[in-house]
C-alpha positions in Angstrom: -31.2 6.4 -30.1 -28.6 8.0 -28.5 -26.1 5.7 -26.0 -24.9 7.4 -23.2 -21.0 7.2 -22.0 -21.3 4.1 -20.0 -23.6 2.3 -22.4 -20.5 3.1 -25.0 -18.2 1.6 -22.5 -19.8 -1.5 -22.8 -21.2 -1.3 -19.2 -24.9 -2.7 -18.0 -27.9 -1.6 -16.4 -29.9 -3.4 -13.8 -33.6 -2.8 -12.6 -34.0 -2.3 -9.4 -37.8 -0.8 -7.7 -37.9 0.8 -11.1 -34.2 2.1 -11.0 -32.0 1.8 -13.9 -28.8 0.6 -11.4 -25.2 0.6 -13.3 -23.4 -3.1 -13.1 -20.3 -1.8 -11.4 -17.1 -3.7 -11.0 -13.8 -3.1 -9.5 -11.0 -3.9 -12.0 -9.4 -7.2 -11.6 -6.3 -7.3 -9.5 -3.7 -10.3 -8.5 -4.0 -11.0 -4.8 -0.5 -11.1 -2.9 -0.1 -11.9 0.3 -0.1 -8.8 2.9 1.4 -9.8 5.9 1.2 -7.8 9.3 2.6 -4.7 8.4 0.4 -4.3 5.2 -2.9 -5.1 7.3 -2.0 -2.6 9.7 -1.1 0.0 6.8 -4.3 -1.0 5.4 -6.0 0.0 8.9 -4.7 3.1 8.6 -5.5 4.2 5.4 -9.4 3.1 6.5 -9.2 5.5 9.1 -6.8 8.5 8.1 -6.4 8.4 4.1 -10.0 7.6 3.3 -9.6 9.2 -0.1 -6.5 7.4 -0.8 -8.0 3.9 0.2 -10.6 4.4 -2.2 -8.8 5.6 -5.1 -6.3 2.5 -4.7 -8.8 0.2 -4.1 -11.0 1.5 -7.2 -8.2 1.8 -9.6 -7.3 -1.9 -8.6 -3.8 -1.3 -7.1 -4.9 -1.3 -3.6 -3.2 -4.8 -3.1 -0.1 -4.0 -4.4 0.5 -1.5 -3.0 0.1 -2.9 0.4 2.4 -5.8 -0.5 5.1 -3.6 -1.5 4.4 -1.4 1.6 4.5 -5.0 3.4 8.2 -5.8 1.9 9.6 -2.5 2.8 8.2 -2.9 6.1 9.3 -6.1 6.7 13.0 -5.6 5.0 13.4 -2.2 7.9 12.5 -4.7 10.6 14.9 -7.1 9.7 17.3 -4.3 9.3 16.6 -2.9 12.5 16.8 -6.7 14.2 20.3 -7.2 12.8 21.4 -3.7 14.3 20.3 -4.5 17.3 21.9 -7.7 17.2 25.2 -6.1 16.2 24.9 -3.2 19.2 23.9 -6.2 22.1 27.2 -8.3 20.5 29.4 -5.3 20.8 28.3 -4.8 24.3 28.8 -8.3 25.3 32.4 -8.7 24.4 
């Protein structure tokens, strides 16, 4: 007998009502911590870049690419912050 693609991937079947159901798994990925700017990047992407969500979170990279959207976001804040802080001492003196 013939195997079809997925059965030559290795993959598995489940019954279900009489429905051959494929096992389906999202490739394994390392959780990193997503702070505030990441969840709210990850809101977004729920809402405006459906597409994108699911081809980052099916391919497995979805977390890390919110960390690193996380870092960049947090490393602009702080940047920001310190400018501030630099315009307010200027002002001061």
């Amino acid at each position: 007998m013939i195997k079809s693609l997925f059965e030559q991937l290795d993959s598995t079947y489940h019954e279900e009502n009489g429905y051959f159901i494929p096992d389906l798994r999202l490739p394994a990925e390392e959780e990193l911590p997503i702070g505030i700017w990441g969840q709210q990047h990850l809101d977004y992407l729920k809402q405006y870049r459906k597409v994108t969500y699911t081809n980052l979170l099916t391919s497995g990279r979805l977390n890390a690419y919110l960390a690193d959207i996380d870092r960049q976001a947090q490393k602009r804040f702080e940047r920001l912050i310190e400018g501030m802080k630099q315009a307010q001492g200027k002002r001061n003196v």
